[in-house]
C-alpha positions in Angstrom: -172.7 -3.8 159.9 -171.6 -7.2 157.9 -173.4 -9.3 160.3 -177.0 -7.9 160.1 -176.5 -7.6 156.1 -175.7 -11.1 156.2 -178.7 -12.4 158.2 -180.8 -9.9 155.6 -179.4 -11.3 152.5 -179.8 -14.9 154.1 -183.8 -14.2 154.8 -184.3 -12.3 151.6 -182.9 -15.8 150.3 -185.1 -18.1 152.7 -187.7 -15.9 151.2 -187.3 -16.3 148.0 -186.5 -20.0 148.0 -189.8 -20.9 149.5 -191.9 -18.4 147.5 -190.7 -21.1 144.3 -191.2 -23.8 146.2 -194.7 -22.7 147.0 -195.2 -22.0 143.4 -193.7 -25.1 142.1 -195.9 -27.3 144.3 -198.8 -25.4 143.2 -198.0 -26.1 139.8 -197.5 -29.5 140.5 -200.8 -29.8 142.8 -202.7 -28.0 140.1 -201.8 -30.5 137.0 -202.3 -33.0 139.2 -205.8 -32.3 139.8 -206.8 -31.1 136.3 -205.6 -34.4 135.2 -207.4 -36.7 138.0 -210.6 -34.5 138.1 -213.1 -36.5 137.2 -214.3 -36.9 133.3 -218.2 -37.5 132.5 -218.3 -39.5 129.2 -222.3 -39.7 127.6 -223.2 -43.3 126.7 -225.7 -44.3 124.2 -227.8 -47.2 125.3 -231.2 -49.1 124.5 -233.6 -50.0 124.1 -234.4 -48.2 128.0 -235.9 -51.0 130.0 -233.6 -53.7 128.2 -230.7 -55.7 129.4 -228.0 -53.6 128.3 -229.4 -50.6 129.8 -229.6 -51.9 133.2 -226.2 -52.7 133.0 -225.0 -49.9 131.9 -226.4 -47.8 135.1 -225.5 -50.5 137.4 -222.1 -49.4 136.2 -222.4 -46.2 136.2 -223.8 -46.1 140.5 -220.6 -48.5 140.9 -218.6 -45.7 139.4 -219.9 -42.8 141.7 -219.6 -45.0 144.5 -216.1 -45.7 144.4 -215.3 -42.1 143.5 -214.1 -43.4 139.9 -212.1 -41.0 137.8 -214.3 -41.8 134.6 -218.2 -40.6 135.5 -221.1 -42.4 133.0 -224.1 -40.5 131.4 -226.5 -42.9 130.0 -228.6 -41.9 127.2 -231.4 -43.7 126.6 -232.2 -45.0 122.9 -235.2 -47.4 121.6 -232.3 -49.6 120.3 -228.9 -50.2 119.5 -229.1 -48.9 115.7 -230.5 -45.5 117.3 -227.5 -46.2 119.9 -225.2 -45.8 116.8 -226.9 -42.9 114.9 -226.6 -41.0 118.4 -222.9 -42.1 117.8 -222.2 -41.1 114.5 -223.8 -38.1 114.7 -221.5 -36.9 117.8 -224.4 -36.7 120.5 -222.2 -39.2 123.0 -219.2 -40.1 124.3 -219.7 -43.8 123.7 -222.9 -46.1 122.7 -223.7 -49.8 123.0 -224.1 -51.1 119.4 -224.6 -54.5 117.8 -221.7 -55.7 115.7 -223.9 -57.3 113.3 -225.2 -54.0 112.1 -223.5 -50.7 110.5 -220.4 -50.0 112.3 -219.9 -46.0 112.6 -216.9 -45.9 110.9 -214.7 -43.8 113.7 -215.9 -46.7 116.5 -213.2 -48.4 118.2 -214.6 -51.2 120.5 -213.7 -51.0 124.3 -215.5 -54.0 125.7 -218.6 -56.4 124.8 -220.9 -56.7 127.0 -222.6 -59.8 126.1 -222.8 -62.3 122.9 -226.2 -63.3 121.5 -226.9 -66.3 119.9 -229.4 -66.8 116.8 -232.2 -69.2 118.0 -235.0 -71.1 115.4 -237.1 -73.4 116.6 -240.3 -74.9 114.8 -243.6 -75.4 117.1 -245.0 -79.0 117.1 -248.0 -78.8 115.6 -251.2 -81.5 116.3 -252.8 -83.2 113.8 -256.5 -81.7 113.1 -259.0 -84.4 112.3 -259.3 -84.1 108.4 -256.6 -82.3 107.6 -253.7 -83.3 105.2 -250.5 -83.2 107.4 -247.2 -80.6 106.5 -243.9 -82.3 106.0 -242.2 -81.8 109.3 -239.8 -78.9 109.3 -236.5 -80.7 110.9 -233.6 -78.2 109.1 -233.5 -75.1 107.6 -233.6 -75.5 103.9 -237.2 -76.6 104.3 -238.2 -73.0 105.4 -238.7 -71.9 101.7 -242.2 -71.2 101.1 -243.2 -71.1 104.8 -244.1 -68.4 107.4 -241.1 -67.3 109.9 -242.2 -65.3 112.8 -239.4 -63.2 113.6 -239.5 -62.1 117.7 -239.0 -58.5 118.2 -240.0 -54.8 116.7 -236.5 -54.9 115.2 -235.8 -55.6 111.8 -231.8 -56.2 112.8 -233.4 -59.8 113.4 -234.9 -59.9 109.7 -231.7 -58.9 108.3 -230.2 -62.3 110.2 -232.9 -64.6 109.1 -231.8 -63.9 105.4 -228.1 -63.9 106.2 -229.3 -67.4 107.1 -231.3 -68.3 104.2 -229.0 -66.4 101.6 -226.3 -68.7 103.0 -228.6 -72.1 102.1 -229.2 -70.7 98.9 -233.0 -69.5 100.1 -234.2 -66.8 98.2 -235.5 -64.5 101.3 -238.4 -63.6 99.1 -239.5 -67.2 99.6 -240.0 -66.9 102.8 -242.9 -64.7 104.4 -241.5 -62.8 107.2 -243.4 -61.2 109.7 -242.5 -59.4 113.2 -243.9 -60.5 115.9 -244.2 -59.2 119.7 -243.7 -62.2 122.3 -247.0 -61.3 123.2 -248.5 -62.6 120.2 -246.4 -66.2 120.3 -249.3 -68.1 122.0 -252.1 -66.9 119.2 -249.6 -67.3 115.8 -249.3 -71.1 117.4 -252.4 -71.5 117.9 -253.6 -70.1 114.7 -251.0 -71.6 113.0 -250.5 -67.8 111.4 -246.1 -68.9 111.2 -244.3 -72.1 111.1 -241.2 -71.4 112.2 -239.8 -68.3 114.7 -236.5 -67.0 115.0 -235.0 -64.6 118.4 -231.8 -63.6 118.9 -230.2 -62.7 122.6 -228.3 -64.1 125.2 -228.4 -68.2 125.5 -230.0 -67.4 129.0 -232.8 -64.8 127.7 -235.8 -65.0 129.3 -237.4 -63.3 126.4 -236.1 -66.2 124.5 -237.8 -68.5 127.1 -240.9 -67.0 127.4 -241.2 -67.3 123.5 -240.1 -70.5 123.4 -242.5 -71.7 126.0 -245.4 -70.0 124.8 -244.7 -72.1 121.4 -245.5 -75.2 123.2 -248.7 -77.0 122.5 -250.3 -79.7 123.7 -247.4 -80.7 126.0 -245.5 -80.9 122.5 -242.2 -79.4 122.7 -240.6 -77.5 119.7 -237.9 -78.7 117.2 -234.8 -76.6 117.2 -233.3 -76.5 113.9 -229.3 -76.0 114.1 -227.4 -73.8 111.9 -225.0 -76.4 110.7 -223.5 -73.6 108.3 -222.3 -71.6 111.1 -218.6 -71.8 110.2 -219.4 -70.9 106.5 -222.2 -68.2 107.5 -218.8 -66.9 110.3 -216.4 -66.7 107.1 -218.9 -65.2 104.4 -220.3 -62.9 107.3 -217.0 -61.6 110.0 -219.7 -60.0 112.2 -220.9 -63.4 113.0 -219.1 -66.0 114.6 -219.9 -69.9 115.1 -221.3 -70.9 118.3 -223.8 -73.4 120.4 -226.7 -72.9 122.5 -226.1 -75.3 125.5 -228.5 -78.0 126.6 -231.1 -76.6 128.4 -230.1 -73.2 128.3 -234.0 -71.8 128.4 -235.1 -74.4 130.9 -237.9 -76.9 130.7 -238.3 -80.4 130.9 -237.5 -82.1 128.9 -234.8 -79.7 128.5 -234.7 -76.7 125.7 -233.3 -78.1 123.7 -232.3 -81.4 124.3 -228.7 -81.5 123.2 -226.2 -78.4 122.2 -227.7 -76.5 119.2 -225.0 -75.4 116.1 -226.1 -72.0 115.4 -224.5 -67.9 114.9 -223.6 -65.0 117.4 -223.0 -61.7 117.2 -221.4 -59.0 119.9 -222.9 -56.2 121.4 -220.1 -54.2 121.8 -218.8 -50.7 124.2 -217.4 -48.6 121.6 -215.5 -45.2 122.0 -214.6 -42.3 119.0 -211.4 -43.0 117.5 -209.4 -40.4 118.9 -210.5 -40.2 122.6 -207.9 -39.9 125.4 -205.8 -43.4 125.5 -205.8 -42.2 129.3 -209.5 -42.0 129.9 -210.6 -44.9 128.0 -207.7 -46.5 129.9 -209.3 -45.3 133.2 -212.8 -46.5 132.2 -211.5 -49.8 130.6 -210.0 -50.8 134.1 -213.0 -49.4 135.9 -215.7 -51.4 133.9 -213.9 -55.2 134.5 -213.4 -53.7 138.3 -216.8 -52.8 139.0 -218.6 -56.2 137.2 -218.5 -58.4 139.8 -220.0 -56.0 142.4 -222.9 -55.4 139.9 -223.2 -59.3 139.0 -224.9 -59.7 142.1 -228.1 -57.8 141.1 -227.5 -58.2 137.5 -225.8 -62.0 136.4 -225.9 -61.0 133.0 -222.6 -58.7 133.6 -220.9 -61.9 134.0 -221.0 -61.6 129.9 -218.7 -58.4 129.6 -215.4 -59.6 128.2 -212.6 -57.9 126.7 -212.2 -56.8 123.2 -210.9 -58.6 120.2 -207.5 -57.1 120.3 -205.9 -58.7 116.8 -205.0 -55.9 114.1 -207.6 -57.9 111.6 -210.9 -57.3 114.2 -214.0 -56.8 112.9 -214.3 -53.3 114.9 -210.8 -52.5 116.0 -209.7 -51.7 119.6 -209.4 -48.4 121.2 -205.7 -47.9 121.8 -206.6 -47.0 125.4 -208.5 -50.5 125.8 -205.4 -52.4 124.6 -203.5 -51.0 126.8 -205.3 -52.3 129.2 -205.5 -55.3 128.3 -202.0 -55.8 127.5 -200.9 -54.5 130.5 -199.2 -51.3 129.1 -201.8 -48.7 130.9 -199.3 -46.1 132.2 -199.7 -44.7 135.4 -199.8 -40.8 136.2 -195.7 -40.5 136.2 -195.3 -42.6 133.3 -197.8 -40.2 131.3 -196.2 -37.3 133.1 -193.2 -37.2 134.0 -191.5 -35.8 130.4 -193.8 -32.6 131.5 -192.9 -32.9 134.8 -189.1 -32.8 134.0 -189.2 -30.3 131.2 -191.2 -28.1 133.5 -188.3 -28.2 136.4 -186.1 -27.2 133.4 -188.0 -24.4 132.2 -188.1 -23.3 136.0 -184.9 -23.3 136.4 -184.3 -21.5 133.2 -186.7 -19.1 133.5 -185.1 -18.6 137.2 -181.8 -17.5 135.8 -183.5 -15.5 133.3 -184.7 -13.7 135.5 -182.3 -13.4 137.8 -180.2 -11.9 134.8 -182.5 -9.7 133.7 -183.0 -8.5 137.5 -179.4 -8.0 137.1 -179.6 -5.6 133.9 -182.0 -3.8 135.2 -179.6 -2.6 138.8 -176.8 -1.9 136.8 -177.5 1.7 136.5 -177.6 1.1 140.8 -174.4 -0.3 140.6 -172.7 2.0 138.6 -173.9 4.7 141.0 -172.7 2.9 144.3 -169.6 2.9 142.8 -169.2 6.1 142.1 -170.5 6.8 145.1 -167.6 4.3 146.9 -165.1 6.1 144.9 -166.2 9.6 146.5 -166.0 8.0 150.0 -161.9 7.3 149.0 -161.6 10.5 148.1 -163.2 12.4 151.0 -160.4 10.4 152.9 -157.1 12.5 151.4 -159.9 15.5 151.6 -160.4 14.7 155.6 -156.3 14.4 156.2 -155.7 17.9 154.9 -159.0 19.5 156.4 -158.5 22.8 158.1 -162.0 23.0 159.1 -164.4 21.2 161.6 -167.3 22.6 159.2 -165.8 20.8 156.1 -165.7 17.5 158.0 -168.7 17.4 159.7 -170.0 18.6 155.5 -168.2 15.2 154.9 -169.4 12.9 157.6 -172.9 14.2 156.9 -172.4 13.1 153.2 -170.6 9.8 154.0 -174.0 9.1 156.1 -175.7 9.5 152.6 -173.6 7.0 151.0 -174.0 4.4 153.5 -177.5 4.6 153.6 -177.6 4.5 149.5 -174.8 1.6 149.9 -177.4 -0.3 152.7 -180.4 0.2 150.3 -178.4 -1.6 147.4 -177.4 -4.0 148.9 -180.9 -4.8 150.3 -182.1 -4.7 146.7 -179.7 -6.9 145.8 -178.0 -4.6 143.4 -174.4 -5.0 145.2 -173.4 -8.5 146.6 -171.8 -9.0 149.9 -168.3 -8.6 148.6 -169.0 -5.2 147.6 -170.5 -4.5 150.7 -167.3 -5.5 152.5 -165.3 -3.6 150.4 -167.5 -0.1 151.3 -166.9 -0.8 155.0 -163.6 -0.3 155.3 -163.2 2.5 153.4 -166.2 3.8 155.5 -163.8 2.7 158.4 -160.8 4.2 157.1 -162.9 7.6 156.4 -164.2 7.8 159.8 -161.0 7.4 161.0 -159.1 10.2 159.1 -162.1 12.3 160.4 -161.7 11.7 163.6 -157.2 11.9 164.1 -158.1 15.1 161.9 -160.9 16.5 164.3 -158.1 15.8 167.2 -155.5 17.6 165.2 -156.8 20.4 164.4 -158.3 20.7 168.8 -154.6 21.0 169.5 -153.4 23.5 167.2 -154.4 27.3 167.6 -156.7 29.1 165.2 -154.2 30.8 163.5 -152.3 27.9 163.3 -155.1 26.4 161.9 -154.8 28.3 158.8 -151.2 27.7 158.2 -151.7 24.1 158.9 -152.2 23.7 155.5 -148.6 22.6 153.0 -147.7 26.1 151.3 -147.6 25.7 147.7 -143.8 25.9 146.5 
């Protein structure tokens, strides 16, 4: 009987032992996947047929090919100030916005896409027969009292033309500003409606270029006029920095311009909502610098996304989860984890013994019954020895089958350990054998004798 109890405990054991380690692995599998499935973040970016926009999409068909955890939605915007309104009024996840311009004031940068430069040139203009020749415009304190055509439907661009002027003491109402679409370069030239233009964008725009070119008259090329107050215009202004337009950089020839150009830049810059996961702007952080060189073959202006100004005294600080990345301190899945992890196989195991304690209280009642119940069994032994009857111990065997079969059922419920089960054995073995010497007694003695057999009471 020991032997088959045994090799029940031991599978009700197996059992058991595998049913938790099927449930801890589920667990486990389960976190695992809610925090690797993958997270869709809503991206604010325009104007929809520019630059950054292309990019932006490249990026996000990079992503979904190389089944990246972060997932981009772009939404369109006619530029980057309607970028950051989508922004600040919590429509996206993230937006492409120029630093130059109001900051929301819970964006953290993650990345800049690309730097643009400020660019002025003046366009040479061709003496007219009869007509009292301008002073040639060669810097930019002789703009005041002259027409600037500013490139763009923007008036971000306006706003840096007197940031320029304020900063050589120009009084912007000096100066008659007017917006003009590149379209309309050719005829303001020609018509001598401006004398000056100003764009802003990358030092290889080709919206720059086309303005540029369409300036030129007469096989007369235009005078670039440097910002030689850059550094000052950088200090007075921290969204601006100083910077150069190299030699050539829109083409031509002779080259435009001739030499390096002083002038301003400004970022465009990836931002994210203070407060996002570290993790996921982590994630999208090391996707973005992954997936630029793929999309720099269709797109060369990509090659412009650097990382973010990470000193505590940036002009937009950087996300947390962006540092990290760039630092080198992006923690992987058991770094972030495994304090969970542990204090989960704690509250396993404690919740294991809890139960198994409370499985305990609730079979005491069991317990207390099987022992009674191996207490009667002892009894029924001195009861067998002095039996006088073969109805009386059959009675008693009959009943001592009841007990082992309530003794069985404990144990199987685990209400009695093994020990206790040893212990009910032999006295089950020691009843069965009073039973039976009795039984062979009393076939040997007469029925009369029977009756006497019994010690007289003195």
């Amino acid at each position: 009987m020991t032997q088959p109890s045994q090799q029940s405990a031991t599978r009700r054991m197996t059992f058991v032992a595998l049913a938790a380690t099927l449930a801890l692995v589920g667990t486990l599998s389960g976190a695992y996947y809610f925090a690797m499935r993958p997270v869709n973040l809503k991206i604010a970016v325009g104007p929809q047929n520019g630059d950054d926009a292309k990019v932006i999409q490249a990026l996000d068909q990079a992503f979904i090919r190389d089944h990246d955890y972060v997932r981009l939605r772009p939404v369109l915007t006619s530029d980057p100030l309607a970028s950051a309104a989508a922004f600040s009024a919590h429509k996206v996840d993230l937006a492409v916005i120029r630093g130059d311009l109001a900051v929301p004031k819970d964006a953290q940068s993650v990345a800049v896409l690309h730097k643009d430069v400020a660019v002025l040139w003046v366009p040479a203009k061709p003496k007219a027969e009869g007509e009292t020749p301008e002073a040639a415009i060669t810097k930019i304190t002789q703009l005041a009292d002259r027409r600037v055509g500013v490139i763009g439907h923007t008036k971000a661009n306006v706003d840096l033309l007197k940031a320029i002027l304020q900063q050589y003491s120009i009084d912007p109402a000096r100066v008659e500003i007017a917006l003009l679409p590149i379209s309309d370069v050719a005829e303001a030239v020609r018509n001598r409606k401006v004398d000056a233009f100003i764009a802003a964008g990358p030092p290889n725009s080709k919206i720059i270029s086309e303005a540029i070119a369409a300036s030129v008259r007469d096989a007369l090329e235009p005078t670039f006029l440097a910002i030689d107050a850059a550094d000052a215009i950088a200090t007075n202004y921290p969204t601006y920095e100083a910077s150069a337009i190299p030699a050539g950089a829109f083409g031509g020839a002779p080259a435009r311009p001739e030499n390096d150009v002083k002038t301003i830049s400004y970022s465009h810059h990836i931002v994210a909502r203070a407060g996002m996961s570290d993790t996921t702007i982590s994630a999208f952080t090391r996707q973005l610098f992954a997936a630029r060189q793929s999309v720099i073959a269709d797109l060369p202006q990509a090659a412009k996304i650097e990382t973010p100004d990470t000193d505590k005294d940036a002009t937009i600080p950087v996300h947390p989860g962006a540092a990290a990345y760039v630092d080198g301190e992006e923690r992987s899945f058991l770094d972030r984890y495994s304090d969970y992890i542990w204090f989960s196989l704690i509250g396993l195991s404690a919740l294991g013994s809890i139960g198994a304690w409370f499985a305990s209280y609730l079979k005491k009642d069991e317990r207390i019954a099987n022992t009674s119940q191996r207490d009667r069994l002892l009894d029924m032994i001195a009861v067998a020895r002095g039996s006088d009857s073969f109805e009386e111990l059959d009675a008693m065997q009959s009943e001592a089958d009841d007990i082992l079969r309530n003794t069985l059922n404990s144990f199987e419920n685990g209400a009695i350990e093994e020990a206790a089960l040893t212990a009910f054995s032999i006295a089950l073995e020691q009843f069965h054998s009073a039973v039976a010497d009795r039984k062979a007694l009393l076939a040997r003695i007469p029925a009369p004798a029977v009756r006497n057999s019994r010690p007289q009471a003195v």
